[in-house]
N, C-alpha and C positions, 0 to 999 in steps of 0.2 A: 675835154670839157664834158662829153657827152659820158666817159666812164666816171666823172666826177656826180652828175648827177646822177646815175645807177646806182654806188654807192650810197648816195643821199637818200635816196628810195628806199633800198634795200633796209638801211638804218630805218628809217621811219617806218618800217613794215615790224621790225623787230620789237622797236619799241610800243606800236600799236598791239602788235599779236602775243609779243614777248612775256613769259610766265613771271609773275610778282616771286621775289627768293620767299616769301612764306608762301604760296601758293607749289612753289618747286618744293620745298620741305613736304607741304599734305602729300603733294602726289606722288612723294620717295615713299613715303610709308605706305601708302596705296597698291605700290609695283612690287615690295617685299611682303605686305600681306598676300596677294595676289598668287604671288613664285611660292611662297611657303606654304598654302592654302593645298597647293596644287602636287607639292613635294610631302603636304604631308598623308595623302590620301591617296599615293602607290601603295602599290603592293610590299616594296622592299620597306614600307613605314609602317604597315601594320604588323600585328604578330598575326599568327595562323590563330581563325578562330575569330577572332575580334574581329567586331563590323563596326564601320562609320563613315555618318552622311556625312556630303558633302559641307551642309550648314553648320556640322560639326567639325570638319576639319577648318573652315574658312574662323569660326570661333574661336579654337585653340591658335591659329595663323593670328589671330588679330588678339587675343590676350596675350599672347609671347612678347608680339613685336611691340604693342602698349605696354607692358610690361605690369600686365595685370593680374594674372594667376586665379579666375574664373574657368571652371570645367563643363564643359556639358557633355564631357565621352562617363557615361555607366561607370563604368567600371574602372574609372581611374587613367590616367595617361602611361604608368607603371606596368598598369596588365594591358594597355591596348598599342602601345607604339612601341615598337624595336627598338635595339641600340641606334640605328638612323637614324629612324623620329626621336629618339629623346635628343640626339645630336643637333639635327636641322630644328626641335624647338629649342636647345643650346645658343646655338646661330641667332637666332629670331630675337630672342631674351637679350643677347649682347647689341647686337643692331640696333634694338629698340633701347634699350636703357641709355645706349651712347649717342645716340641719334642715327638714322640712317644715313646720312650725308658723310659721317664723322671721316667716317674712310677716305671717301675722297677727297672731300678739303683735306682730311691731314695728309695725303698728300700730294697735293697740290701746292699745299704752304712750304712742304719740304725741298719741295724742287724748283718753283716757282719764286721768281724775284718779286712780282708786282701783281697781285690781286686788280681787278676789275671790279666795278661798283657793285656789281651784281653779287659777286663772291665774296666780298665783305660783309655785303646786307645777311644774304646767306648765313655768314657764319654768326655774325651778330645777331639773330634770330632765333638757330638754333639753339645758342648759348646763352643767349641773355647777357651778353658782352655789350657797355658799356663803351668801351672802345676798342680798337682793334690795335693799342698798344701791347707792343709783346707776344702778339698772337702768335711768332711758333713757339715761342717757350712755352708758353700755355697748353697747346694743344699736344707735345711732346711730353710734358706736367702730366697732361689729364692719361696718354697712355701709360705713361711709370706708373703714376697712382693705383691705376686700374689693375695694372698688371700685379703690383705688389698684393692689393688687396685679397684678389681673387686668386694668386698662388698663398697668400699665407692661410686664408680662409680653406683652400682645399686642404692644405698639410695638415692642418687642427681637423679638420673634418676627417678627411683619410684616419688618422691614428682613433678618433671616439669609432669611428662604423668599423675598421680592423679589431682593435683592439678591446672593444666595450660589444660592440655588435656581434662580433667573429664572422663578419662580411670576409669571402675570400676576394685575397687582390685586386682582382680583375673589379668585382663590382663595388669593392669600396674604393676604389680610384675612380670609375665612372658618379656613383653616388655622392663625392665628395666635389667633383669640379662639377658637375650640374648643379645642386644644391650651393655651390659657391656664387658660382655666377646666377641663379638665381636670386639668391638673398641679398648682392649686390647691388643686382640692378633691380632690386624692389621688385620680382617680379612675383614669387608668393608660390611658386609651382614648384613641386615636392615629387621623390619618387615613393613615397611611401603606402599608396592605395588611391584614397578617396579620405581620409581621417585628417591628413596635414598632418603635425607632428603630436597630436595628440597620444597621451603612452608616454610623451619621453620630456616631461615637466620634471623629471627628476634628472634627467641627463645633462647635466649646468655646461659641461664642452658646449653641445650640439646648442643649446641653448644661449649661452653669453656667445658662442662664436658668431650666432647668425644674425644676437642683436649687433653686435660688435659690425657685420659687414650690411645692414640696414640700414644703422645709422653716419656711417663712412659714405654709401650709398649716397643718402639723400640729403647729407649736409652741404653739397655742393662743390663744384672745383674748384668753383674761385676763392670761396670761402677759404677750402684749405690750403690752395697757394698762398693767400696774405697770410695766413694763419705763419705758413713756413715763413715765408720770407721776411714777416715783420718780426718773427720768434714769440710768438703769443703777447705783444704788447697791446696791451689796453687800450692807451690813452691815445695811438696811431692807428688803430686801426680804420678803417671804413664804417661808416653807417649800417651797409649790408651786413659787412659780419660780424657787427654787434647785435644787428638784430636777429640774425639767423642762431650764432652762440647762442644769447639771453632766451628768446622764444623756443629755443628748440629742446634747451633745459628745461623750462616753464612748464611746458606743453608735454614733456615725459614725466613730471613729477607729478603734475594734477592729476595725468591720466593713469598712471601710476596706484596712485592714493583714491581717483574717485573709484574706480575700478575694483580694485581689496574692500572699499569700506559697502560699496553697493553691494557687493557679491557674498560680504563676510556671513551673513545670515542665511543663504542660499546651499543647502545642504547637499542639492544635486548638482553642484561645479565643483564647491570645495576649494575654489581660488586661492593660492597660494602668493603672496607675496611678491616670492621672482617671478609666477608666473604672472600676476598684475602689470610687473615691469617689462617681460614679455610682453605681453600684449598690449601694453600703452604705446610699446617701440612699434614693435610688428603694423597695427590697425591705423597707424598714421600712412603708410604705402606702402608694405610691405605683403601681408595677408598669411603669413603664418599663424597658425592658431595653437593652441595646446588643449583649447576645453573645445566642447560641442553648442554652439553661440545658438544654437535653439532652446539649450535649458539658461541660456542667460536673461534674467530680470530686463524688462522693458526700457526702463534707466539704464540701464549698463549699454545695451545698444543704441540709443540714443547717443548716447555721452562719446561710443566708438565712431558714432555718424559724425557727430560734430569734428572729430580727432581727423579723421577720414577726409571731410571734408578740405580744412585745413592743409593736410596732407607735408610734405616735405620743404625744401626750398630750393631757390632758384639756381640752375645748374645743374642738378643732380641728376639722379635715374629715377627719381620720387615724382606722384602726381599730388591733386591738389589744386590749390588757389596759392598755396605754397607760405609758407610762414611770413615774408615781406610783406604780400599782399597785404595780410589781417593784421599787421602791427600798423601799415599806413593807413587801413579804416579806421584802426583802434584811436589813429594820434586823430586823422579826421574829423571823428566825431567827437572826440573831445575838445578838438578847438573850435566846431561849431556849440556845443554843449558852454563853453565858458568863453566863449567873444576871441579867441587866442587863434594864433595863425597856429596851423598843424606843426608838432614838434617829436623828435625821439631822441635823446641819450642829446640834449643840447643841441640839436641841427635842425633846421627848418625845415619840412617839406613841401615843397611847391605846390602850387593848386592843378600845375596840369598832372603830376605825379598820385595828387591825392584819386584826379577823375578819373583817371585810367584805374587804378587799384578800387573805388566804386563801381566803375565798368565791368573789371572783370569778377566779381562777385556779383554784381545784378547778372551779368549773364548765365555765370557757371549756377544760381541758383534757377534760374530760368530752364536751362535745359535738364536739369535735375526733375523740373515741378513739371515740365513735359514729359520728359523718360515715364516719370511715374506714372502719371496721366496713362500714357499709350501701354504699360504694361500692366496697369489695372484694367483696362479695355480686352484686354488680347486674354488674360486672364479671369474672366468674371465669371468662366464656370468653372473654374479651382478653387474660389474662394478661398482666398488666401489672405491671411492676416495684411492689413495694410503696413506694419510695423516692417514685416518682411518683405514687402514690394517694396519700400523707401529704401532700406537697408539694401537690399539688392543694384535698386538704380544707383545708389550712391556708391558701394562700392565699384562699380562699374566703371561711372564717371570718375571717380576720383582716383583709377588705376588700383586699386587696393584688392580686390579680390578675396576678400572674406564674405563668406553667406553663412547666411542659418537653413541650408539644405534644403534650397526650392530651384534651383538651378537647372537639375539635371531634367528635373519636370514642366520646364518651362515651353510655352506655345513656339515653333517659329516664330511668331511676328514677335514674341516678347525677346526668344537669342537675336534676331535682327536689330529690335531695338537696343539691347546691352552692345553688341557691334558696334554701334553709331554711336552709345554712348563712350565705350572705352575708345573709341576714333578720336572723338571731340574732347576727351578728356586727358589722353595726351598728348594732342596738339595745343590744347588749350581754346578756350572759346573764341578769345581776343584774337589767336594769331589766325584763325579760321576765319572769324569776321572780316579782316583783312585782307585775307588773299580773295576774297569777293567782294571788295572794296571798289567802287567806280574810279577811272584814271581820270576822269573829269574834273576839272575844278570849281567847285560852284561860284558864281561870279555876283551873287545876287544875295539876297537875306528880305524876310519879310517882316510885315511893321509890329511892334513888341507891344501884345496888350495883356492886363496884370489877370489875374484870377485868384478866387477866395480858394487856399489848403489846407488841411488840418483838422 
């Protein structure tokens, strides 16, 4: 009796003290920014020669593992970290794109007959799973996927840096599976300087190959599991992958088109068509660039911020509000705009579906209008365009990692603040709010009196 209520105890101590599975997600990302931070600022990670602080190893540790592709090392990650470092930020790049958890639930699912509440929430969390029907096929799905992608993306990559580059062996086999797995997992980090790919708008390989593994990237797994399994059928598929499909064509064509017609008159880009197409893919979560986004028109970055914002969808290695999001504000407001309950592609969406998708844009713009806030403060003896403070915090938040080259000049307090924000912006606002969420249940509510809006 007496080791029956021990047990009892002990349970109710777990449950009390017990870590929320989105709170256990922040703090995996926490312990691999932490370990890589620390691996990437030995000696065996730098080259001879090259210096860097530690705020800058912790920097590159947490834009890897966000999968963000913001630099604050001078002289490029190319000329400052070894074959190790660019490996261990290899590492970092794949962990983050995949989730850190990925590993060990997948396997655990492998071995494992029977998940526990916890490890479901977990996985559900991570993945934006629905349910946790099928879930090894799925997770066994997302490693084939990955694998396929990121080996066929090296092999095209390997033959244009051999072959087009006259890369010998050795560095066009490491150039091609970094650059693979970065542009997979939307991560935007290059071995090519401090430039990104700028120079090689005419190299169509290097160029459709990386849009081609951006948008595999961020269209998401589940997406392309039904894709497979239902054999691209329309009229069966899900709501999700109608809307991630429809919007993610949408949202490459506009940016596409706005992009070429802003720039067409702009004599110092010279913007080319593919490379509009480029960078409509790229600037949504990726952060590849081809031009130097300091000689781009005010509009043009604007229109990238907005794209940026947006960012990928749900599942994927893409950051964002994510393309669902903004299709269930889009239906939201239009059926309060004409008296109509929220609707997409004939299917209703629920009111608690609409709150949460306005939740998570009031917040993710909230911590955006703060980022900026605190890096216009930290900044006010640089005097710095406010165009490119905004641009800055959003690519941040939104995982993207494109700048108009204010980066490397930036205060500590303002890289602390991009830290915080690429933290909160691949976890997401919503699931961060959560895991600081009270276990309490409120029992009570107070009396509803009306007020004058509008």
């Amino acid at each position: 009796m007496e080791n029956n209520n021990e047990e009892l105890e002990i349970k109710a101590k777990k449950r009390r003290f017990g870590l929320r599975p989105v709170a256990l997600s922040a703090l995996s990302f926490l312990v691999v920014i932490f370990i890589g931070s620390i691996l990437l600022i030995m000696p065996f990670s730098v080259k001879e020669g090259a210096e860097i602080s530690y705020i800058d190893a912790l920097f590159t540790a947490v834009s890897c593992t966000c999968v963000t592709g913001l630099s604050t090392v001078p002289l490029g990650v190319a000329s400052t970290f070894t074959l190790a470092g660019k490996i261990i930020m290899a590492i970092l790049i794949q962990l983050g794109g995949l989730g850190v958890t990925f590993v060990a639930v997948l396997i655990f699912v492998i071995f494992s007959r029977k998940l526990s509440f916890n490890q479901q929430s977990l996985i559900k969390e991570n993945w934006n799973l629905i349910s946790l029907k099928n879930v090894k096929r799925i997770f066994l799905f997302i490693t084939l996927i990955t694998a396929i992608n990121e080996i066929l993306g090296s092999v095209l990559l390997f033959l244009d840096f051999y072959f087009i580059h006259n890369m010998d062996v050795a560095r066009a086999i490491m150039n091609a599976l970094f650059h693979s797995v970065s542009a997979y997992n939307n991560a935007g980090f290059d071995l090519f300087g401090t430039t990104s790919y700028i120079g090689f708008d005419t190299d169509y390989i290097l160029v459709f190959t990386t849009m081609f593994l951006i948008i595999s990237g961020g269209f998401g797994y589940f997406t392309i599991y039904e894709i497979i399994h239902r054999k691209l059928n329309w009229t069966k598929s899900s709501l999700q992958a109608k809307i991630v499909i429809f919007y993610t064509f949408v949202l490459i064509v506009v940016g596409t088109f706005g992009i070429y017609f802003i720039e067409l008159f702009n004599t110092e880009t010279e913007v080319s068509f593919v490379g509009s197409l480029f960078m409509s893919v790229s600037t949504r979560t990726a952060g590849f660039t081809l031009y130097d986004l300091s000689e781009f028109k005010k509009a043009t970055l604007l229109l990238i911020m907005i794209l940026m914002f947006i960012g990928a969808s749900p599942g994927g290695t893409g950051g964002g509000i994510k393309t669902t999001t903004i299709a269930i504000v889009a239906a939201y407001i239009r059926g309060l705009i004409t008296d109509r309950k929220p609707y997409a592609f004939r299917r209703t969406i629920s009111k608690s579906l609409a709150r949460t998708a306005m939740l998570i844009m009031t917040l993710s713009l909230s911590v955006f209008v703060i980022g900026m806030f605190m890096i216009s403060i930290f900044e006010s003896d640089n005097k710095l365009d406010l165009i490119d403070v905004a641009f800055e915090t959003m690519s941040a938040f939104a995982t993207v990692g494109l700048s108009t080259g204010i980066t490397t000049s930036l205060t500590v307090g303002s890289k602390i603040t991009l830290i915080l924000l690429m933290y909160i912006g691949r976890l997401g606002p919503l699931t961060l709010a959560n895991s600081m969420k009270s276990r309490k249940i409120q029992t009570y509510s107070y009396v509803e009196e009306n007020v004058s809006i509008g």
